[in-house]
N, C-alpha and C positions, 0 to 999 in steps of 0.2 A: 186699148191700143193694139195693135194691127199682130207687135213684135210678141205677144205676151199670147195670143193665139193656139202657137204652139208649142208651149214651155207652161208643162205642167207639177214638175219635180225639180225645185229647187233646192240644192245643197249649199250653207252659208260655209266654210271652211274658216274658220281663227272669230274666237269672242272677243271677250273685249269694249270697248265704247264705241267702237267703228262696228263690228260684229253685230253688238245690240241694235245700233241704229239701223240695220240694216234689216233684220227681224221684225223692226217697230213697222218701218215702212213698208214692207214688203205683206205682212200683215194688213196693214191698215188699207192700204193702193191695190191689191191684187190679192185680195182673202181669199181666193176659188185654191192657191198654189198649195201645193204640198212642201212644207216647210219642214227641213231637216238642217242641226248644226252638227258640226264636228271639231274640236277643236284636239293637237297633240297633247295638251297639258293635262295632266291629271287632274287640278281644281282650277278650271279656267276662270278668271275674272270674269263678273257678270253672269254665270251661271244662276245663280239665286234668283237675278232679275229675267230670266227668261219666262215671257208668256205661259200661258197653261197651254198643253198640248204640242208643243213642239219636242219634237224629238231631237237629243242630245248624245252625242257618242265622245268619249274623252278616252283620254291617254294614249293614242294612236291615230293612223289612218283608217276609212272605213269604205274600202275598195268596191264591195258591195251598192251603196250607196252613189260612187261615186260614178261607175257605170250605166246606173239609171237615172241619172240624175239629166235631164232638160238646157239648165244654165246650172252653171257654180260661179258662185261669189264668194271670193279668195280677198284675204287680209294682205296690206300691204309687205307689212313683214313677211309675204310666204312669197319666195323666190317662183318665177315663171319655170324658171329650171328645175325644179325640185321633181324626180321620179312620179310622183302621183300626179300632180300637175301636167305634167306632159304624156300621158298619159292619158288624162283625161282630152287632151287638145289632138291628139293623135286620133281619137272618134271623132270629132268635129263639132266635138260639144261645145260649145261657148264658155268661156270662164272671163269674167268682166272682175271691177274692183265698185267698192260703194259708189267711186266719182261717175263712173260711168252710169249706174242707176241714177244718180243725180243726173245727168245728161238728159237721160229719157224722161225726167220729170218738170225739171227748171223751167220756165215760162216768165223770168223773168232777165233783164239781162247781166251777162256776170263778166267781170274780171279776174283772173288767173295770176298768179304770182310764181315763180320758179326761179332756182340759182346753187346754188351752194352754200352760199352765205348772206344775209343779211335778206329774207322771203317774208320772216314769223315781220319783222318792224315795217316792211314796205305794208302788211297786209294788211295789218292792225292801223298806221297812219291812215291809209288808204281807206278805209274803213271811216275812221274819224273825221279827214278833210269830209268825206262826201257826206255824211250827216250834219256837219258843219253848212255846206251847201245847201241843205235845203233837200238831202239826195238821203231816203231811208234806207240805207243798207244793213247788210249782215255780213261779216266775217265767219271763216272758220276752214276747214279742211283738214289740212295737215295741223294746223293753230287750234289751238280751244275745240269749238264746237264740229263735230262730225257734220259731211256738209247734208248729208241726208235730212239732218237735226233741224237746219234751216228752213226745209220746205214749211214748214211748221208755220214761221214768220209771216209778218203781214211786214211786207219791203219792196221796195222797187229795184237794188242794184244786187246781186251777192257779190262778195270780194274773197276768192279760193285762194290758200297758200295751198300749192302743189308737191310734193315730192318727185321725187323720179320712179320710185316704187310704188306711186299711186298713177300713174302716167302710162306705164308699162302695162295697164288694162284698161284702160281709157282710151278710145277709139272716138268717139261720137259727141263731143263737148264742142257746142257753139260757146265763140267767147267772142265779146265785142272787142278789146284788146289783151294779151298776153305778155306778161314780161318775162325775160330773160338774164336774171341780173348779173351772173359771172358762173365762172367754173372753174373749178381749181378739184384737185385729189381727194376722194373720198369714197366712199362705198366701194373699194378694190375688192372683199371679200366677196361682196355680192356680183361684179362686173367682172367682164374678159379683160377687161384696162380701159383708158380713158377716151375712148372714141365710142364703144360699147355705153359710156354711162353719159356720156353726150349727146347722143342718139335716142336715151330715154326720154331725158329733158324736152330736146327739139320736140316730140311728141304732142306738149305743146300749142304748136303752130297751126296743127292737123285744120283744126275748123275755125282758127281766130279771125275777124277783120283786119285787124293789125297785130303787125309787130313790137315788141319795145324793146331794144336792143342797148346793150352798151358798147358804143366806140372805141372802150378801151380793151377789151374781148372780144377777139373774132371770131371766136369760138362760139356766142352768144346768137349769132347771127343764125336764121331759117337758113335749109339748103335749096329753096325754092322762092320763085319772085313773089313778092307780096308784099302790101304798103307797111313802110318802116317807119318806124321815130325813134329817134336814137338819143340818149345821153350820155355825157363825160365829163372829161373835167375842161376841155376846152369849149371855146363861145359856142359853138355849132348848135343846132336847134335844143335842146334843153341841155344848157350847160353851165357856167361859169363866165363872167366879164369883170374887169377890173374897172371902178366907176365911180369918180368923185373919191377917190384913195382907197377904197377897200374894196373885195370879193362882194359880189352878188348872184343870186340865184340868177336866171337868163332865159328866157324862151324866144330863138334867133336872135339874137343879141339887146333886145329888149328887156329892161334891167325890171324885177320881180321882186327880190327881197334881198338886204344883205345877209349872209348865210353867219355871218358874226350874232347878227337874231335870234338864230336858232339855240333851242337848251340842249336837242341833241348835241352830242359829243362827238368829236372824231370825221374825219375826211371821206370815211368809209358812211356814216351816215347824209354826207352830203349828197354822197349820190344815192343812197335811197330815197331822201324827198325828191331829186331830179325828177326817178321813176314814179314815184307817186301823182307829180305833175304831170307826168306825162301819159301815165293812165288817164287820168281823170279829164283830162285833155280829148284825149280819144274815146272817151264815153259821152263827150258830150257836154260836159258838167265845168260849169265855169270856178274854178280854183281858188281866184283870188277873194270869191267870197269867202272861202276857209282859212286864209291866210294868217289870222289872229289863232283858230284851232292850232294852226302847224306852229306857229310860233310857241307857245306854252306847253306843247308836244315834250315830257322828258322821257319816250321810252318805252316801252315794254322794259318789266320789271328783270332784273339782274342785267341787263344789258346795255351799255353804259350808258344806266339811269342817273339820273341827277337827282339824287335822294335828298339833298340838301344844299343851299346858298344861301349862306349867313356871312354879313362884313368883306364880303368881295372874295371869300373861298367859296370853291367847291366841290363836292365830296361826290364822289362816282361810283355807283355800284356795278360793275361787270363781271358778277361772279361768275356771269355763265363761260366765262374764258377760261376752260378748261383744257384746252391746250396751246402753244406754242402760235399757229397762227391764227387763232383768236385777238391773243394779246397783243400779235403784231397789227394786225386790222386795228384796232382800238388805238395804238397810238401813230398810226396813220394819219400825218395833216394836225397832228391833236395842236388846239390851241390854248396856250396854257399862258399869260403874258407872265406870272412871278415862277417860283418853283414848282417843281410835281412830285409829289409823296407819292412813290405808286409801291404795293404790295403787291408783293408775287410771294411762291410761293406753294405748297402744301403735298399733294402726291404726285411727283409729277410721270411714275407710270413709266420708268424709263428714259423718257426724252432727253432730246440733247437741245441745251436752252442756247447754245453757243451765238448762232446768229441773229437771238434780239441783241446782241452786244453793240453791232452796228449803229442800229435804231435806235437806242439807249445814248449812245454818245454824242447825238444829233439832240438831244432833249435839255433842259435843265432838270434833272432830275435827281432826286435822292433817293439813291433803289432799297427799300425797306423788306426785307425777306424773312420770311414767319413758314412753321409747319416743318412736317418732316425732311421735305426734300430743300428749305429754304437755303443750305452750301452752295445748291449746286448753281444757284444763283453770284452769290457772293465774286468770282472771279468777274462777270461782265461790266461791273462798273466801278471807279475807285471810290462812288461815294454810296456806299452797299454795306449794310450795315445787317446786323444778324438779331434777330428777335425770337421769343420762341412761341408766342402766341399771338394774333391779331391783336388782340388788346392791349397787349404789350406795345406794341407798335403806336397803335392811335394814344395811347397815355401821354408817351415820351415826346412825340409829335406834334400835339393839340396846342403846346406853349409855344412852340418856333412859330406858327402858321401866323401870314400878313395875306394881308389885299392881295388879291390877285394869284394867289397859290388856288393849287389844285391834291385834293387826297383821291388816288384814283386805285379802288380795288379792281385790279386785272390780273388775276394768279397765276395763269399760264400753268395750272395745277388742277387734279381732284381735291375736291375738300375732304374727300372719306379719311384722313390721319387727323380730322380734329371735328369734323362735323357729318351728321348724315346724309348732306346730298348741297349741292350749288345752291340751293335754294336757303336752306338756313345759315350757311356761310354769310352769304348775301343778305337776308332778314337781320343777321349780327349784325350786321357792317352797318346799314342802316340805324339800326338801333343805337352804335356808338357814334355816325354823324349827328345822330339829333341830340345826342347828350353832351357832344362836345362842341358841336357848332353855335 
């Protein structure tokens, strides 16, 4: 290819899973390059797995290098602002991210995923309607597989979760359509403030055919004209109607599925399938053949998964709600028809839990609180009871529970005061739904 001409010294900057893929291929597509890594860390992940002959410099930057260097391919994690970095952009050397070498390579058509919250579940559904279809796709990006990993794949669709820190070197990405799914505060460390990390995202749109926007953030929206499809919570092209007594999915007010169907959890999930319709919509790819896939859909794993539904309970694993508006997203629209046992609960890191109390008194709920930080729970509900281990909690529990109750772990906590990481919190929690459901 035409770009690769004159780019003979390439430097990869940060290892890692993304790092190595980036090695593999670059190796493999363009073996004539001079391949050099560098990463700050003194024992970087993947080190062991790098090919024979590529040269490795650790425990710093390697300014040498970085001056002779052709293209640098910079890890997400490594800020644009970072001194070496800008530095390197001040000679006009190019500095891209793995997505963008996917860009140069991809020849098949892809869908993009972006938002703040809820990207990893649109990606992965997304992923599973279109094979559902009849449509061989691949997931991955920001989610599971490095997207470089996929070119590997024998597939007709790729479906990329995006970040904004993978965005921010990304220039050259055809996308048949792109989503946008909300924006709310986050990466302040990394950004000027929240018009600066809005402006990553928008990114984006750069080469999409369509837009996929949400109605209920206008912030979501492209700053330039280009064909839209929007979802919300109201009728308007992928939304929401009330029909024959209950909520239904809707594409212009033609009724789709009732969303009471779905094992997703939560109001915050309804509108990631909108978005998934309406990718899938804009790729071409007729949906409702997937329809039964999306119905059995419980989740990506800790995320309010439906671990278990025995005798008309069901038990939710949302461990990944490790903070404050996690937990609120999750009981967001939540339909629960008896009570809801929910745990919170464990490090909470400082936080100030005061305003799920609102949200909490709108619920039937009986607030069950476990872990180190479970006190500071205790004032937001009068029916908030104090435990001092998870299992404590589902023991005492498991005897009250009828039809139609819900046990929903959303801790609004780290689990590090009783467990190693979200993930085994969440494998417990699971493990005592099955034993007591």
């Amino acid at each position: 290819m035409e770009r690769w001409q004159s780019i003979k010294n390439v430097v990869v900057v940060g290892l890692g899973i993304t790092g190595l893929s980036v090695v593999k291929h670059l190796r493999k597509t363009q073996p004539q390059l001079q391949l050099k890594v560098m990463d700050t860390r003194p024992t970087p992940p993947g080190a062991d797995k790098l090919p024979a002959g590529i040269e490795l410099h650790t425990g710093g930057w390697n300014d040498a290098w970085l001056s002779q260097a052709d293209l640098v391919v910079t890890n997400p994690g490594i800020a644009l602002a970072t001194p070496q970095i800008q530095a390197v952009l001040a000679k006009g050397t190019p500095v891209v991210g793995d997505i963008e070498l996917f860009a140069w390579a991809a020849d098949k058509p892809v869908l993009a995923i972006t938002g703040s919250n809820g990207k990893s579940t649109v990606t992965d559904l997304c992923g599973v309607m279109a094979n559902a279809c009849g449509v061989k796709a691949a997931i991955g990006g920001n989610i599971g597989v490095p997207a470089l990993d996929l070119l590997q794949q024998e597939v007709e669709l790729y479906v990329l979760e995006l970040s904004s820190f993978q965005l921010e070197t990304t220039a050259s990405l055809s996308l048949v359509a792109a989503a946008f799914l909300n924006l709310s505060e986050d990466h302040m460390d990394r950004y000027q403030g929240m018009d600066d990390y809005r402006q990553a995202k928008l990114r984006i749109f750069q080469h999409a055919q369509t837009a996929i926007v949400n109605r209920d953030d206008v912030q979501t929206y492209p700053l330039s004209p280009m064909p839209l499809i929007s979802f919300g919570s109201d009728a308007e092209e992928f939304g929401l109607i009330t029909w024959q007594g209950q909520s239904w999915l809707a594409q212009n007010g033609q009724p789709i599925l009732p969303s009471s169907e779905l094992k997703l959890v939560g109001q915050h999930n309804v509108a990631n399938v909108l978005v998934v319709l309406a990718l899938l919509s804009a790729a071409g790819i007729d949906y409702r053949k997937g329809l039964e896939a999306l119905k059995s859909y419980t989740g990506l794993t800790h995320r309010c998964q439906v671990v278990a539904d025995n005798r008309g309970i069901k038990w939710v694993n949302d461990s990944k709600a490790t903070n404050l508006a996690s937990t609120q997203a999750a009981l967001s629209g939540l339909h629960c028809t008896g009570k809801l046992y929910l745990l919170v609960g464990g490090d909470g890191k400082g936080a100030d839990f005061s305003p799920l109390a609102p949200v909490l008194a709108n619920l039937p709920v009986e607030l069950c609180c476990f872990g180190a930080d479970g006190d500071k729970f205790m004032p937001l509900h009068p029916s908030a009871k104090r435990f001092e281990r998870m299992e404590d909690v589902i023991e005492q529990i498991s005897v009250q529970l009828q039809s139609g109750d819900m046990v929903m772990l959303s801790p609004a906590c780290a689990s590090f005061d009783q467990f190693s990481n979200f993930m085994a919190r969440g494998d417990r929690f699971a493990e005592l739904a099955r034993q007591y459901a």
